[in-house]
C-alpha positions as CSV (number, residue, x, y, z in Angstrom):
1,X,201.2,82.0,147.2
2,X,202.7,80.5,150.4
3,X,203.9,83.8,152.0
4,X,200.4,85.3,151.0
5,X,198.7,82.5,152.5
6,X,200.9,83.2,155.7
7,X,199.9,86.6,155.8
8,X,195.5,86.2,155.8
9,X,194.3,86.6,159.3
10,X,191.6,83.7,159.8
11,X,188.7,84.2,158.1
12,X,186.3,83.9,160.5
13,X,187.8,87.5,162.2
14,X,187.0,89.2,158.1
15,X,183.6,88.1,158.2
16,X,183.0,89.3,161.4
17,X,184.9,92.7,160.2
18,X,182.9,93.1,156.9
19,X,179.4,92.9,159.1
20,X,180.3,95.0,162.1
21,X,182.1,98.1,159.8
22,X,179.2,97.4,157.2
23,X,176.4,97.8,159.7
24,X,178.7,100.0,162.4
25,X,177.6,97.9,164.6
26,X,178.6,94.5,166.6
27,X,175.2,94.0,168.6
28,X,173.6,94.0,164.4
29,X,176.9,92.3,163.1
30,X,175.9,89.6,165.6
31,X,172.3,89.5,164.9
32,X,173.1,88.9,161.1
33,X,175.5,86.0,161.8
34,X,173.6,84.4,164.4
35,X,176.8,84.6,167.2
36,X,176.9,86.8,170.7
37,X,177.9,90.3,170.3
38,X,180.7,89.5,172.5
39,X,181.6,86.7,169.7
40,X,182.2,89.5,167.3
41,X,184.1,91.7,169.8
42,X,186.4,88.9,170.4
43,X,187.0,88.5,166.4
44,X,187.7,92.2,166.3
45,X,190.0,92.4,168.5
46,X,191.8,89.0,167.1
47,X,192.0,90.3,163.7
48,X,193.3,94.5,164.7
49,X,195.9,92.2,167.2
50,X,197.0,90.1,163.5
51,X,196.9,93.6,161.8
52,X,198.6,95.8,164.7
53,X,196.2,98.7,163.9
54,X,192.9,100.0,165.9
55,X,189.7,99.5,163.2
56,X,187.2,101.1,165.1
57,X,186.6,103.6,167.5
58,X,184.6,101.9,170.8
59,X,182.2,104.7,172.0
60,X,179.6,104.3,174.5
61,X,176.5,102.6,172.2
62,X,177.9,102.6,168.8
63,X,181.7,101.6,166.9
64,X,183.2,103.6,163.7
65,X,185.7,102.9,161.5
66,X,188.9,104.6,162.0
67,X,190.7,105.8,159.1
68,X,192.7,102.5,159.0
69,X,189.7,100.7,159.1
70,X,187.8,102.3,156.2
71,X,190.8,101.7,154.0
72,X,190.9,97.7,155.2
73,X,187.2,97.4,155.2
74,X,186.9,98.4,151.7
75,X,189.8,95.9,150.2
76,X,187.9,93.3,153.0
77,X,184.6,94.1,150.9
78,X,185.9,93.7,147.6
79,X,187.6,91.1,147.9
80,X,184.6,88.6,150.0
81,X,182.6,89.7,147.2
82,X,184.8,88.4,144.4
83,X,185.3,85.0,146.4
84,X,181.7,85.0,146.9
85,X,181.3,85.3,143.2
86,X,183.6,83.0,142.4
87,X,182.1,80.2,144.8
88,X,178.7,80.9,143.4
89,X,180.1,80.4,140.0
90,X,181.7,77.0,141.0
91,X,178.5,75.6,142.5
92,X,176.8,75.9,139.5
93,X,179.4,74.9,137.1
94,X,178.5,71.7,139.4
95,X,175.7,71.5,139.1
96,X,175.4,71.7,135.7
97,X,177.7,68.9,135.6
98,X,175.3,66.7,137.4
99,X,175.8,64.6,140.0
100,X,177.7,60.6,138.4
101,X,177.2,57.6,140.6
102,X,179.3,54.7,140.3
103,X,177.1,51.4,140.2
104,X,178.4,47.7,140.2
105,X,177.5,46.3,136.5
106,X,174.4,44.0,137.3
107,X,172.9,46.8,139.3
108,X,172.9,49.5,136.7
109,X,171.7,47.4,134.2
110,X,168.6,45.6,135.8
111,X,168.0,48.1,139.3
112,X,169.3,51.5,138.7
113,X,168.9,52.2,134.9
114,X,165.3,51.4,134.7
115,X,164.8,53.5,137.5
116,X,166.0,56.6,136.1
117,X,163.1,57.7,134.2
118,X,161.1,58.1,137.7
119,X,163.9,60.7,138.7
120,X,164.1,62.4,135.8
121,X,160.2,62.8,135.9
122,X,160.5,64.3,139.3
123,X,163.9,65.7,139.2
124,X,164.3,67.2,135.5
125,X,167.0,69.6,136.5
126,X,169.7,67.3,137.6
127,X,171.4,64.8,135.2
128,X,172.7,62.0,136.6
129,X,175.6,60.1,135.0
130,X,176.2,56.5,135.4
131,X,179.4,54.6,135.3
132,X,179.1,50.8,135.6
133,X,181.7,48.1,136.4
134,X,182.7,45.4,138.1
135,X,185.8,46.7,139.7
136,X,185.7,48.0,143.3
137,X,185.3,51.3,144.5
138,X,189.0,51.9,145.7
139,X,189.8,50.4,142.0
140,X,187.7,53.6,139.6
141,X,190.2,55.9,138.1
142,X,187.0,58.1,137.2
143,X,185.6,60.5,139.9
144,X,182.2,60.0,141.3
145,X,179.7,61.4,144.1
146,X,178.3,58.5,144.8
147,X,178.5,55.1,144.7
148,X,176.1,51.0,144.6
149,X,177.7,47.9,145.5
150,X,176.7,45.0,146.7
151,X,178.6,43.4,149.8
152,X,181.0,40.8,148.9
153,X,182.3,43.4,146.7
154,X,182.5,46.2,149.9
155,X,185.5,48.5,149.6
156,X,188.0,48.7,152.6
157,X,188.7,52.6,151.2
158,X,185.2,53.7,151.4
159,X,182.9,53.8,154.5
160,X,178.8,52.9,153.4
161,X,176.3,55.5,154.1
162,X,173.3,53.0,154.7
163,X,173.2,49.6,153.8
164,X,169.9,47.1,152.7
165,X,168.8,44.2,153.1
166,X,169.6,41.6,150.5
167,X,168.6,37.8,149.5
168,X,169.9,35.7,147.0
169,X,167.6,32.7,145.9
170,X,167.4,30.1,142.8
171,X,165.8,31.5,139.6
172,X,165.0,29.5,135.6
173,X,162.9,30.2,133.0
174,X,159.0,28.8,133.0
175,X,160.3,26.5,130.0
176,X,163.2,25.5,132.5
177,X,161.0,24.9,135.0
178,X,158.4,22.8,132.7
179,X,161.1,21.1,131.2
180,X,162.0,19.1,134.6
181,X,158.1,18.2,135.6
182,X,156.9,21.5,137.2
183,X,158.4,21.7,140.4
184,X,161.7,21.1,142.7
185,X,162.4,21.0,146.5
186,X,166.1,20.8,147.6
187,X,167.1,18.0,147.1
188,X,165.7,17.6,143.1
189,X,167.3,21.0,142.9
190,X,170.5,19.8,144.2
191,X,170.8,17.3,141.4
192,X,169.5,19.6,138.5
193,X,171.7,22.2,135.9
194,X,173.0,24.6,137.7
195,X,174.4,27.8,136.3
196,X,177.6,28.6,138.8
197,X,178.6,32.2,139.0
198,X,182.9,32.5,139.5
199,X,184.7,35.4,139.7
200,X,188.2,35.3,141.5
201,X,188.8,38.9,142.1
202,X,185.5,38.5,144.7
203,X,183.7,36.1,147.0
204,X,180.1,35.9,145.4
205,X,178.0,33.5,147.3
206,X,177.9,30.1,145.1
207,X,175.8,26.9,145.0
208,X,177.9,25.5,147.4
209,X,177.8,28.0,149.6
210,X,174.0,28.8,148.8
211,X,173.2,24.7,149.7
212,X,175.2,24.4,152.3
213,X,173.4,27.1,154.4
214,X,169.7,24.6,154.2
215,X,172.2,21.9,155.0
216,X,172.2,20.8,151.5
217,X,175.0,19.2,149.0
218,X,175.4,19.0,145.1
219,X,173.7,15.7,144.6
220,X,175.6,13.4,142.0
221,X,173.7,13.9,139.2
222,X,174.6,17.8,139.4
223,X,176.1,19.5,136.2
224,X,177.5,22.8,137.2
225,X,177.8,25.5,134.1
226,X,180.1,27.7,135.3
227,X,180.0,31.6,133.9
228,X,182.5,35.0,135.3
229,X,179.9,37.5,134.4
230,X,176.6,38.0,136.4
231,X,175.0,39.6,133.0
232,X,175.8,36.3,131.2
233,X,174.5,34.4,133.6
234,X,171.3,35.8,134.0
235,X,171.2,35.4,129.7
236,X,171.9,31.6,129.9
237,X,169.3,31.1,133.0
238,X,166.5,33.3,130.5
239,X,167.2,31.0,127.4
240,X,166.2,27.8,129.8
241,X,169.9,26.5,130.5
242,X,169.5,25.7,133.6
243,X,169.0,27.2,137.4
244,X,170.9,30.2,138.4
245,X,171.1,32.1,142.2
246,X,169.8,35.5,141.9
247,X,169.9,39.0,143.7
248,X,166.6,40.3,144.3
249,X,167.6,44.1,143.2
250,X,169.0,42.7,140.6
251,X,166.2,40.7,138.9
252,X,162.7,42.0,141.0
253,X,162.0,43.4,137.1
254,X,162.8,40.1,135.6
255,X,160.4,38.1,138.2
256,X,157.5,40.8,137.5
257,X,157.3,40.4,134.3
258,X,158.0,36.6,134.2
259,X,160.7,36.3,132.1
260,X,162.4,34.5,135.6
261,X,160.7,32.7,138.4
262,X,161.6,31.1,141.3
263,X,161.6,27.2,141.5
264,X,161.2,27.0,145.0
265,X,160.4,29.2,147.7
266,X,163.5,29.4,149.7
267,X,165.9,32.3,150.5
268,X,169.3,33.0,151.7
269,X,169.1,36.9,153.4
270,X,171.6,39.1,154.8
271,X,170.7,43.0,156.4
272,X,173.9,44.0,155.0
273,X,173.4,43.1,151.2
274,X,173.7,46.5,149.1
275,X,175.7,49.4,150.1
276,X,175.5,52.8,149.5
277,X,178.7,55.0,149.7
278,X,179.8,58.4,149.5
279,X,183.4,59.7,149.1
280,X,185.4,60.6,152.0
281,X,185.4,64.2,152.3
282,X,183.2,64.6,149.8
283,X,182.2,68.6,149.5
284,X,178.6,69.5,149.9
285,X,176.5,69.7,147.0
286,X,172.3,70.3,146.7
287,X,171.4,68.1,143.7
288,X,174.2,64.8,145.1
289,X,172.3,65.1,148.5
290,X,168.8,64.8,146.4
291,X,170.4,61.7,144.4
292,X,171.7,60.2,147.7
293,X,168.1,60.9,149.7
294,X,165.8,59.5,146.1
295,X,168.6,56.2,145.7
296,X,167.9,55.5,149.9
297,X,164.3,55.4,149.2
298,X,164.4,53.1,146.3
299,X,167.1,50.8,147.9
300,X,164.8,50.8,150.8
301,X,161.1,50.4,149.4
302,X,162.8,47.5,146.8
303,X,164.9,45.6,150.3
304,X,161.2,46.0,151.8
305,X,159.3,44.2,149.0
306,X,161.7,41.4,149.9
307,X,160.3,38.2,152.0
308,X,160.5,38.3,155.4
């Protein structure tokens, strides 16, 4: 396969080939590819230099094939046909296999998979596979086209596409809420029962970190629950445990539909909060560059719903 690979001319000079000898003429070939006729000339002349034979006969207004050149042009024919076949063939056995995106656990669960049905409704012809975990990017054994995190779990592997704004604030349950007379500024919230979120392997922002940014510490009669699973927290903060620090994507459909409310009104925001990525050298493909194009919107129209 080596030596054969050796022995192609470029491409770019068969191309040029197939449409000049096709339409005996390099002023058409050029029209039809959208290059100079003196762009196809040059490729000509490349590729009978690579082969050592003459392909065409130059007369004053028109080109023919030479003998040699019939005999090449028809093996060139055949043979960009059956790649051309075989490419079409291979683009659709993509895209039949639909386009997977990798999305950090808390994301699928409570942003991306309740979105889905709103592509599907617009989109039916493009199936979208979802593969959710907390590991990093750089960390999935299993391939994917594109990929959700949020950023103190960015990837030093993968460059984002776009990134979105992002705010992390407290959250309980009404009964929570009730439960400690109605209300709670900072300080009341400093000392309540807080449900800490603490996961080695990453940096999440914490209630120390959280407090510290209003100037704020754990008051003394603080009892910190501490949890290494986002989902789990999020459970123990619905069944009135105590106050947990949310991620808007995260929980936006927990806070419509009041299962979750926030406390008090105050907000710790970053611009770059979620991140979308795609692959390095990732190959082009129609239906990814829809999933990529419908994700930006969402991640975009949800960041802007967020307080200013």
């Amino acid at each position: 396969m080596e030596k054969l690979r050796h022995a192609l001319p470029p491409l770019t000079t068969l191309t040029h080939f197939e449409a000049a000898a096709r339409l005996q003429s390099f002023t058409a070939a050029a029209e039809e590819m959208n290059v100079t006729q003196a762009a196809v000339s040059r490729q000509i002349k490349l590729l009978e230099a690579n082969l050592g034979v003459m392909l065409f006969e130059r007369r004053h207004r028109s080109v023919i094939l030479t003998e040699d050149g019939r005999r090449y042009f028809d093996q060139v024919a055949a043979g960009l046909k059956s790649l051309a076949l075989a490419t079409l063939g291979a683009r659709q056995r993509g895209e039949e296999r639909g386009v997977t995106v990798f999305c950090e656990l808390s994301l699928a669960a409570y942003w991306l998979v309740p979105r889905l049905p709103l592509f599907e409704q617009r989109y039916p012809d493009i199936t979208v596979r979802v593969i959710s975990s907390n590991q990093t990017l750089d960390r999935v054994s299993e391939p994917f086209d594109l990929g959700l995190q949020t950023s103190p779990r960015t990837s030093n592997v993968f460059t984002p596409s776009i990134s979105v704004r992002e705010e992390v604030f407290p959250i309980c349950s009404p009964s929570y809420l009730e439960r400690v007379g109605g209300r709670l500024d900072l300080a009341k919230l400093a000392d309540s029962a807080l449900l800490s979120l603490r996961d080695d392997a990453y940096h999440w922002i914490d209630w120390h970190d959280w407090l510290d940014h209003f100037g704020q510490e754990l008051g003394p009669a603080a009892s910190l629950r501490t949890y290494n699973n986002y989902a789990v927290l999020l459970q123990a903060a619905i069944s009135g445990q105590g106050v947990a620090l949310g991620w808007r994507h995260s929980i936006e459909r927990l806070l419509e539909d009041g299962t979750l409310i926030r406390p008090l009104d105050i907000s710790f925001e970053f611009e770059d909060g979620i991140f979308l990525y795609e692959p390095r050298n990732a190959l082009p493909n129609g239906q990814v560059r829809t999933v990529f194009a419908w994700l930006e919107h969402q991640l975009r129209q949800s960041s802007g719903n967020a307080s200013k």
